[in-house]
SERO-4910 file (N, C-alpha, C, O; in steps of 0.05 Angstrom, whole numbers):
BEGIN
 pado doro    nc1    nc2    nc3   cac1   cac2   cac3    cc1    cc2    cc3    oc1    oc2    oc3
  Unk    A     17    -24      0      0      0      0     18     25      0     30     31     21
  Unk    A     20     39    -21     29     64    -22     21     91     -3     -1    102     -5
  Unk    A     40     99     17     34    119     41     36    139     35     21    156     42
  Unk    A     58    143     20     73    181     14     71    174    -26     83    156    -38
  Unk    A     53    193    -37     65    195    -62     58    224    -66     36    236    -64
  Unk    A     85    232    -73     97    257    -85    101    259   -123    112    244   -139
  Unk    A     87    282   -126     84    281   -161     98    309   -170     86    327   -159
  Unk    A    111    316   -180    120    342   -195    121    357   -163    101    365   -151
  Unk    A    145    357   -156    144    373   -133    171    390   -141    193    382   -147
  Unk    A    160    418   -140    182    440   -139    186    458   -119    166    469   -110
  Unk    A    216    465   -108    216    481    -95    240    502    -99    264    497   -102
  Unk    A    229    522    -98    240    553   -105    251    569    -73    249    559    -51
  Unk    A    261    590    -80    272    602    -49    282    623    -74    294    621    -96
  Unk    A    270    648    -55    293    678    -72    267    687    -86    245    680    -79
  Unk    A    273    708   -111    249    725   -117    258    716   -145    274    698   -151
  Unk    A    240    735   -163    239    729   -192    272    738   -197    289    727   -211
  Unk    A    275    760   -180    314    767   -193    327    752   -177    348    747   -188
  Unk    A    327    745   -164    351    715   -158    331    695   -136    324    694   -112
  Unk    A    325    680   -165    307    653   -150    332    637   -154    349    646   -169
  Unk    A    334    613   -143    346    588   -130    327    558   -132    310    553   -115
  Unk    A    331    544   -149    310    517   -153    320    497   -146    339    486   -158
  Unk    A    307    489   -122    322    469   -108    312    444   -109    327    426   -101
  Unk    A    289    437   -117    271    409   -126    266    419   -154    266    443   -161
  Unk    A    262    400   -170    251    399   -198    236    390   -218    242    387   -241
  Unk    A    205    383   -201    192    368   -210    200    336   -210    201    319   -227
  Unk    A    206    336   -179    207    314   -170    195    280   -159    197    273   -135
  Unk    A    184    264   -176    167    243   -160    182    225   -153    203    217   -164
  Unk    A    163    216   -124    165    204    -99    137    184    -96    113    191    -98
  Unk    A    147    156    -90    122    144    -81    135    126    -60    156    115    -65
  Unk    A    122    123    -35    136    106     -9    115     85     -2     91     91     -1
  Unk    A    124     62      2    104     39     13    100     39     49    115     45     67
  Unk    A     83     32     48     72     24     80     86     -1     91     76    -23     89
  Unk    A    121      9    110    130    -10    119    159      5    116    176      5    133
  Unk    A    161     19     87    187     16     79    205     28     98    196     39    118
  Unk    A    232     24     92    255     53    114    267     57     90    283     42     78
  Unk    A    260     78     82    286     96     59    296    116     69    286    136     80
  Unk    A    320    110     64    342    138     59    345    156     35    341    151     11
  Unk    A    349    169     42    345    199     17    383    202     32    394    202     55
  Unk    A    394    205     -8    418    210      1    429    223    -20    425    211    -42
  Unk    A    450    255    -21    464    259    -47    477    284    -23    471    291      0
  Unk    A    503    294    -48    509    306    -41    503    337    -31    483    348    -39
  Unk    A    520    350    -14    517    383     -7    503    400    -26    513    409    -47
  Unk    A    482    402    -20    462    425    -39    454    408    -58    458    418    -80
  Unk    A    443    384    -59    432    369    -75    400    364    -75    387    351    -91
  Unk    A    393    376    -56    357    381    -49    353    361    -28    330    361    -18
  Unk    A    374    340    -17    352    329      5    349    328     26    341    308     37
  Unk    A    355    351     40    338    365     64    307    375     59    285    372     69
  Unk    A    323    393     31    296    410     28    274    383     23    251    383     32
  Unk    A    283    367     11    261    340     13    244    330     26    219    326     26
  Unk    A    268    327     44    247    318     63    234    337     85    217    327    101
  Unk    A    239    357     86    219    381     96    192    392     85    171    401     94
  Unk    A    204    385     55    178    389     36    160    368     47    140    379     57
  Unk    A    161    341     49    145    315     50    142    315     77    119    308     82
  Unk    A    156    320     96    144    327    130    129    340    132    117    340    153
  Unk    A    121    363    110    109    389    123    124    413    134    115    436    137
  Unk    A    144    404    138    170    432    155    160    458    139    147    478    145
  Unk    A    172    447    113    162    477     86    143    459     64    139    436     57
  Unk    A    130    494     56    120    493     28    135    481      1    156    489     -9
  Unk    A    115    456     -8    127    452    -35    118    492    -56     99    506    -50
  Unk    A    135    496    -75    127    507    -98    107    501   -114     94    516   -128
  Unk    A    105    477   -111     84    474   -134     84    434   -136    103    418   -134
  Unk    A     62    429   -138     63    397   -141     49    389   -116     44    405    -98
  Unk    A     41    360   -115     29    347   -102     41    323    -86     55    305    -93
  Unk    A     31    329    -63     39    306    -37     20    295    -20      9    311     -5
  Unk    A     15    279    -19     -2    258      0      9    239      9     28    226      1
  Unk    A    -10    237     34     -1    221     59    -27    205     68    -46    218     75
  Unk    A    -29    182     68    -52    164     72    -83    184     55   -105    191     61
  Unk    A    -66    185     32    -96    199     15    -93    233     21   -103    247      4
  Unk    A    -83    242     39    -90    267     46    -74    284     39    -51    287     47
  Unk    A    -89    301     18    -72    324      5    -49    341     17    -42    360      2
  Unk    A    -34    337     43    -21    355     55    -19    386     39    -25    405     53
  Unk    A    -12    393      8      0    420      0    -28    437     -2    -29    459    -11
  Unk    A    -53    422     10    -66    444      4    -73    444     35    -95    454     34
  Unk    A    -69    441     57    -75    444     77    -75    473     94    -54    482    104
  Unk    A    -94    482     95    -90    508    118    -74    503    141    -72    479    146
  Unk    A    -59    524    159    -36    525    177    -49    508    204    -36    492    217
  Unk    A    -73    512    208    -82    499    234    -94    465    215    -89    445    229
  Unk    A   -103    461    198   -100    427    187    -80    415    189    -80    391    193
  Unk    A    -53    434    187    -27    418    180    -16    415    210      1    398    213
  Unk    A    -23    425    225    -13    432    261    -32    397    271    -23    377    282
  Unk    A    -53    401    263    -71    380    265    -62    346    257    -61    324    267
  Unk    A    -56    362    227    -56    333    220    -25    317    226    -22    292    224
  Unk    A      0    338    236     21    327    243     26    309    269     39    288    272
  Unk    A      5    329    296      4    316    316     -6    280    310      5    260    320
  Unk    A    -31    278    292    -30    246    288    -13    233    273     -3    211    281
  Unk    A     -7    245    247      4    233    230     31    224    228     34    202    217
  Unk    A     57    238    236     76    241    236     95    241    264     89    249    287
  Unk    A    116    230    257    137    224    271    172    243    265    187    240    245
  Unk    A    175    257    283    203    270    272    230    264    294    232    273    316
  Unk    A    247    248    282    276    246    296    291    271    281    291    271    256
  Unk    A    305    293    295    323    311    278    356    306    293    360    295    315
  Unk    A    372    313    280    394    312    287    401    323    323    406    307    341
  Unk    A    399    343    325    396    355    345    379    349    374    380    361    396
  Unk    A    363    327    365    345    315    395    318    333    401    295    324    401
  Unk    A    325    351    404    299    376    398    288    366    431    266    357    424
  Unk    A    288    362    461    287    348    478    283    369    491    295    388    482
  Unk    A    261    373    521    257    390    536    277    386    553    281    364    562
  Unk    A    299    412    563    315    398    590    297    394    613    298    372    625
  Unk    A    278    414    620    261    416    638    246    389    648    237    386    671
  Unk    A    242    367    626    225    351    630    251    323    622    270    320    608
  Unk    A    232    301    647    254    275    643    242    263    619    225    270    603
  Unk    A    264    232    623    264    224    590    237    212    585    228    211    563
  Unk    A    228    206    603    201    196    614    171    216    600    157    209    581
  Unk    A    170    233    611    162    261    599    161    267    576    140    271    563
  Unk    A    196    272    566    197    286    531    184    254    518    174    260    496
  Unk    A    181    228    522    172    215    495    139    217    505    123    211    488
  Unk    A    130    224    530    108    228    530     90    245    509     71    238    496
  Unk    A    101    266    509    102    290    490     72    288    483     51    294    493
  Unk    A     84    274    459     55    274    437     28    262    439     10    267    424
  Unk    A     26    244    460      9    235    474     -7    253    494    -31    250    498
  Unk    A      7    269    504     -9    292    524    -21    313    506    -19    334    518
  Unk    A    -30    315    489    -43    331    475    -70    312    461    -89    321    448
  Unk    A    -65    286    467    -94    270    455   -112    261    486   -106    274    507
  Unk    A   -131    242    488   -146    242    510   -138    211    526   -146    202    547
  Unk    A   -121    201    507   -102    174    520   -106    178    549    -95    195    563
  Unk    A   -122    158    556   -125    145    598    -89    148    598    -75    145    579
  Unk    A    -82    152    621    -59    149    634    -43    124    631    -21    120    620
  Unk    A    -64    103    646    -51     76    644    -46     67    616    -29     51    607
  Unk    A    -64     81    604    -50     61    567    -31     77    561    -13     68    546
  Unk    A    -29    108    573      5    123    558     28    109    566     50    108    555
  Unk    A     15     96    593     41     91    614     45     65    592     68     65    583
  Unk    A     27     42    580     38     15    577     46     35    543     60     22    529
  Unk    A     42     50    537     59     48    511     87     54    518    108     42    512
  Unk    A     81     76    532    112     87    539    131     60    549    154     55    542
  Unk    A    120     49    562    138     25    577    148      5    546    170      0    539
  Unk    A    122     -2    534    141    -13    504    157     -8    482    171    -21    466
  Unk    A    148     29    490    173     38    465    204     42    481    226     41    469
  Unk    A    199     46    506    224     51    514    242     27    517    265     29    508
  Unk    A    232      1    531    236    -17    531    246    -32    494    262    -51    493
  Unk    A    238    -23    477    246    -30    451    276     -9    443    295    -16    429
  Unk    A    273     12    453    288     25    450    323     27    475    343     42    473
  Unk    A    316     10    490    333     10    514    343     28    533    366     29    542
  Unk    A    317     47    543    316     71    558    308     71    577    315     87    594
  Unk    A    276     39    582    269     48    606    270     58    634    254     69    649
  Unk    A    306     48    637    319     52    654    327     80    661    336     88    682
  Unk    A    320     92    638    333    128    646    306    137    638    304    147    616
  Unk    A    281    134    655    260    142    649    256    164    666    239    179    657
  Unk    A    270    175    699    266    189    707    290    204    700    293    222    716
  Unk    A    303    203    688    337    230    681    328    245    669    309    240    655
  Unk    A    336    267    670    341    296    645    361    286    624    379    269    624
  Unk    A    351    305    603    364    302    581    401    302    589    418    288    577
  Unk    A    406    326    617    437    322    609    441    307    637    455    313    656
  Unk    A    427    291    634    444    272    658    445    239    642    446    217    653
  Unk    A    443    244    616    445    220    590    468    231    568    479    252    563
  Unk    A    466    202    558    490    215    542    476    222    506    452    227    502
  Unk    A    496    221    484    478    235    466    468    211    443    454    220    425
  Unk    A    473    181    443    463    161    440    439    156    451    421    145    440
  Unk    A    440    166    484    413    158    498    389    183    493    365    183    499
  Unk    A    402    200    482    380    224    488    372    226    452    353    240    446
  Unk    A    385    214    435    369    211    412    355    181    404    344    178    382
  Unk    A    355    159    426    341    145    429    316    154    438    295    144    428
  Unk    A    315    170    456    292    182    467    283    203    446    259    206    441
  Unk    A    299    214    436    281    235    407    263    204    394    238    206    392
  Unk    A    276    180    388    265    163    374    245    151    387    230    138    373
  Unk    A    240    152    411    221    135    426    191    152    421    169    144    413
  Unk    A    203    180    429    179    211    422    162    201    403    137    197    405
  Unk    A    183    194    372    172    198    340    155    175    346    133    173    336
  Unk    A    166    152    367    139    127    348    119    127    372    104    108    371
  Unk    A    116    143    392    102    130    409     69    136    398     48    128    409
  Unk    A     71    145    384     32    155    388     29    135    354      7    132    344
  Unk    A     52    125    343     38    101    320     40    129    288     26    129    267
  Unk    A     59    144    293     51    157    263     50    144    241     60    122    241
  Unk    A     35    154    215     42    133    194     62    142    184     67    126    166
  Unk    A     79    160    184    110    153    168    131    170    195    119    182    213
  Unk    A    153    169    195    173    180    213    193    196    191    203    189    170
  Unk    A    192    221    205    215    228    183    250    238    199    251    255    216
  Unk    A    266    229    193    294    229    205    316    242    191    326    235    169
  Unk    A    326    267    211    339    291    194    369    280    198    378    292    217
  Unk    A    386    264    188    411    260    197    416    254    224    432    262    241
  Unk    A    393    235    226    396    229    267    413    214    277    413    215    301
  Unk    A    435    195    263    455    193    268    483    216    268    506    207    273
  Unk    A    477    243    263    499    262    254    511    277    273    531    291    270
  Unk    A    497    273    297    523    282    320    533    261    340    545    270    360
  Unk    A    528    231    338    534    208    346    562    200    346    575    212    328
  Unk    A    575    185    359    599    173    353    588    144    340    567    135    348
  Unk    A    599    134    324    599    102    319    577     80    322    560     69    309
  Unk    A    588     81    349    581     56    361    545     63    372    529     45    371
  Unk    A    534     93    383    522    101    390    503    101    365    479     97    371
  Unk    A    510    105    333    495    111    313    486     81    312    463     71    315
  Unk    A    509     69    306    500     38    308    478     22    318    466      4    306
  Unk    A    473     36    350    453     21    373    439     35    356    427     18    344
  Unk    A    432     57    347    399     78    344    399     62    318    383     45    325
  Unk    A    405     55    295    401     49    276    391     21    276    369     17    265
  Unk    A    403     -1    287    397    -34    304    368    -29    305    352    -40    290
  Unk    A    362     -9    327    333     -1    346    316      5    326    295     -8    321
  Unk    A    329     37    304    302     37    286    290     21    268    266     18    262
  Unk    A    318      5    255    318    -26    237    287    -42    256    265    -48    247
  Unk    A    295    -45    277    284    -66    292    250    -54    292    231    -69    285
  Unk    A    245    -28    300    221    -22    301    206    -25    270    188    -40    265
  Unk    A    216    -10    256    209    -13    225    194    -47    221    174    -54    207
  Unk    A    213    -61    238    203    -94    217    185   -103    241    164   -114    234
  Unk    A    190    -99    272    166   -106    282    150    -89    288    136    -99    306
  Unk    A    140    -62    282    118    -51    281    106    -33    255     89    -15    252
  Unk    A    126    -49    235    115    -47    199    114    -14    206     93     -5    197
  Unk    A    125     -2    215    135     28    213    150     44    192    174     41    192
  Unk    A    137     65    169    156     73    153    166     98    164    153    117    173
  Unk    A    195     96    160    218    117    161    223    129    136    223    113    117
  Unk    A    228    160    130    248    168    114    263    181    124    258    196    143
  Unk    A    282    179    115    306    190    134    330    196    118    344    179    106
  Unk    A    334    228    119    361    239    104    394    228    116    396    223    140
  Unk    A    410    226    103    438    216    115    456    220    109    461    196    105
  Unk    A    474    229    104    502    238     79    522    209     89    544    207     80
  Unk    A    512    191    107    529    169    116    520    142    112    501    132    124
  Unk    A    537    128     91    527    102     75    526     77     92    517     56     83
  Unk    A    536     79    117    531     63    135    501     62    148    484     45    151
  Unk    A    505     96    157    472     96    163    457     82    143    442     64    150
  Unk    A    460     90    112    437     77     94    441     51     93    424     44     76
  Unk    A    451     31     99    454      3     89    430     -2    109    418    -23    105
  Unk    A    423     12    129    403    -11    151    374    -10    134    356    -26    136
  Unk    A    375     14    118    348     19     96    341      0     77    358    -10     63
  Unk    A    317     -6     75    308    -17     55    307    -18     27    303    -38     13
  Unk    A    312     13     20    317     26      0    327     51     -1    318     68     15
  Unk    A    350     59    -21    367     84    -16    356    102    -46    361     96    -70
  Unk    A    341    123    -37    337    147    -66    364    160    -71    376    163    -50
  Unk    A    379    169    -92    401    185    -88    383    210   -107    366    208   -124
  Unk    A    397    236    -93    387    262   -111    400    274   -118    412    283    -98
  Unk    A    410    286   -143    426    299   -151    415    333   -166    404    330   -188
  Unk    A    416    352   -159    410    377   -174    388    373   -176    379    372   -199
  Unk    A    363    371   -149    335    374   -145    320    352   -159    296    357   -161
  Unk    A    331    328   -169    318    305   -179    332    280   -175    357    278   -176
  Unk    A    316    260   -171    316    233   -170    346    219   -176    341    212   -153
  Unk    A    363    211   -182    384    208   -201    378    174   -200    366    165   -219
  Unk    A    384    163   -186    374    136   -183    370    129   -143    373    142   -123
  Unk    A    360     95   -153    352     86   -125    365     54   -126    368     40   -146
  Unk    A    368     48   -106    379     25    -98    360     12    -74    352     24    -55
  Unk    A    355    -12    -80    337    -34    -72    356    -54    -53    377    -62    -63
  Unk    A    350    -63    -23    369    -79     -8    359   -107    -17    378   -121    -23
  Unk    A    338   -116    -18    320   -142    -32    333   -153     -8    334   -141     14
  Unk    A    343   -176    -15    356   -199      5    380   -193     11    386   -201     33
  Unk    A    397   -183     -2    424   -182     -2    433   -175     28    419   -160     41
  Unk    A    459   -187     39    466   -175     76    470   -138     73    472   -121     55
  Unk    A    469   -138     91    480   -101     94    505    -95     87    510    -74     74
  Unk    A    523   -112     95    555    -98     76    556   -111     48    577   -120     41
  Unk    A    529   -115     29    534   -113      7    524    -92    -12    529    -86    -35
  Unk    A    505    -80      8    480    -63     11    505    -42      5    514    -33    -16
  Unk    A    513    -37     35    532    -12     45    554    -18     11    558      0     -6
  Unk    A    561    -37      9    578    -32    -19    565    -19    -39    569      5    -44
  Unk    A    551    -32    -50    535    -18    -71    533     12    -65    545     28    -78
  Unk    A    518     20    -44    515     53    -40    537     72    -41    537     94    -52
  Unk    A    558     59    -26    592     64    -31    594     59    -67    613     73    -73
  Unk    A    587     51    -82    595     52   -112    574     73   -128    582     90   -145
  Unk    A    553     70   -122    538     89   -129    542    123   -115    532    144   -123
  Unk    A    554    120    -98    551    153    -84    586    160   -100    593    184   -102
  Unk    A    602    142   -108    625    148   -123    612    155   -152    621    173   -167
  Unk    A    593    140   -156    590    151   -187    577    171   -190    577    181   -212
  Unk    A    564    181   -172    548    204   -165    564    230   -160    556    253   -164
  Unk    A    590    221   -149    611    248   -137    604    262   -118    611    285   -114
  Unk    A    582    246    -98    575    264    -75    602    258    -52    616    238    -52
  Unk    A    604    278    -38    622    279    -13    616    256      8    594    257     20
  Unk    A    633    236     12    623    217     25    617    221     60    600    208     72
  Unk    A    633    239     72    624    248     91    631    274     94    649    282    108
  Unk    A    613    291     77    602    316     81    598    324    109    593    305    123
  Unk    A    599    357    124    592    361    139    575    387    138    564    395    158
***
C-alpha cells in the first residue's frame, strides 16, 4: 500500500531576480513499511526533501499525500492538526525538553490526545523498553549521554503510532558505536511494528540498515537502490559505488 506519493514537486527560495531551484519536479512514491534513505550530495535538495514531505516547508508547486491526504493544500491549523496524528520526527539535534525527564519528553505527543494514563504509561513502557531507555525514564536530558538522548528523540517519534517518521541526519552528531545502537533499534522497530521511516543521511553506513536508498542529484531523483535480500555490507557496498559515481562527498559536513 502506497503511504507518501509525491508528483512534480518544486521548490523555489529567492524572488523572480535571484530565484534558486532546489527540487525539480520531483516524484516520490513510499510503501507502508518501507525505511528509505534519501541520500546525495551538499546542496543536492535532500533536506529541502524531506521538509517538503514532512510538512517543515511549502512545496512550490506539485502534489503530496499522505494516507490519501492532500497535505500542500492544507490550511496552517490542518497541518498543526494533521502532524500531531500523523507524523513522527527524529532531527539531528534531539529537539528534547531539559526541563522535563526522559520519561516526559517521549510522552510528549500523547499529552495533547485524550489517551487514559494507564494506556500512555503501557505504551511508553514498550517503546522505551524497545528502544533500551526504560531505565533512564526518570533522568534529564543532560544527565544521558547523546546516544541515549536521541534514542529518546526516537522513542517521542513512534510513540503515538505515526504513519510515516521522518529522520533529519539522526545519526549526525553520534559517535559510531552510538549511531550503530539507534540504527539496530530503528531497523528493529520498522520490521516489528511495519513502521515507515524516511530518513536523510550523507552516511552510507547509516543507509545500508534501509530498505531502499533514493540518491538526488541537482533537485531530482538520479537513481535508487533496492536492499532485496542481499546482507548489509553488500547493501553498504553498492551505496559506496553508487555515491562514487554520483561524486557526492562521502562524509560531508
Amino acid at each position: 500500500m502506497t503511504i507518501l506519493e509525491a508528483s512534480k514537486i518544486y521548490k523555489s527560495y529567492g524572488n523572480k531576480w535571484n530565484k534558486q531551484d532546489v527540487l525539480k519536479g520531483l516524484d516520490l512514491s513510499i510503501e507502508k513499511g518501507e525505511f528509505v534513505s534519501i541520500m546525495g550530495a551538499s546542496g543536492s535538495g535532500k533536506t529541502t526533501l524531506l521538509n517538503v514531505l514532512s510538512s517543515i516547508d511549502k512545496a512550490s508547486n506539485g502534489s503530496i499525500k499522505i494516507e490519501g491526504n492532500e497535505i500542500t493544500q492544507m490550511k496552517e491549523k490542518q497541518l498543526a492538526e494533521f502532524r500531531k496524528h500523523h507524523l513522527g520526527f527524529i532531527f539531528q539535534e534531539y529537539n528534547l525538553l531539559d526541563t522535563l525527564t526522559v520519561k516526559e519528553n517521549i510522552l510528549l505527543p500523547l499529552s495533547i490526545t485524550k489517551m487514559p494514563k494507564k494506556e500512555a504509561d503501557q505504551k511508553f513502557a514498550e517503546v522505551a523498553e524497545e528502544l533500551g531507555i526504560y531505565e533512564l525514564k526518570d533522568k534529564y536530558p543532560n544527565e544521558i549521554s547523546g546516544g541515549q538522548k536521541q534514542r529518546t528523540s526516537a522513542a517521542r517519534a513512534f510513540i503515538h503510532e505515526p504513519s510515516i517518521i521522518f529522520a533529519d541526519e539522526p545519526t549526525g552528531a553520534l559517535d559510531s558505536k552510538s549511531a550503530s545502537d539507534l540504527l539496530n533499534k530503528l531497523s528493529g522497530l520498522n520490521q516489528r511494528r511495519n513502521a515507515t521511516i524516511v530518513m536523510v543521511t550523507h552516511d552510507p553506513v547509516a543507509a545500508s540498515f534501509s530498505s531502499r536508498v533514493i540518491f538526488i542529484k541537482d533537485g531530482q531523483i538520479y537513481t535508487q537502490l533496492n536492499k532485496g535480500e542481499q546482507p548489509r555490507q553488500a547493501f553498504f557496498q553498492d551505496i559506496m559505488k553508487t555515491q562514487a559515481v554520483l561524486g557526492g562527498v562521502q562524509y560531508e559536513h
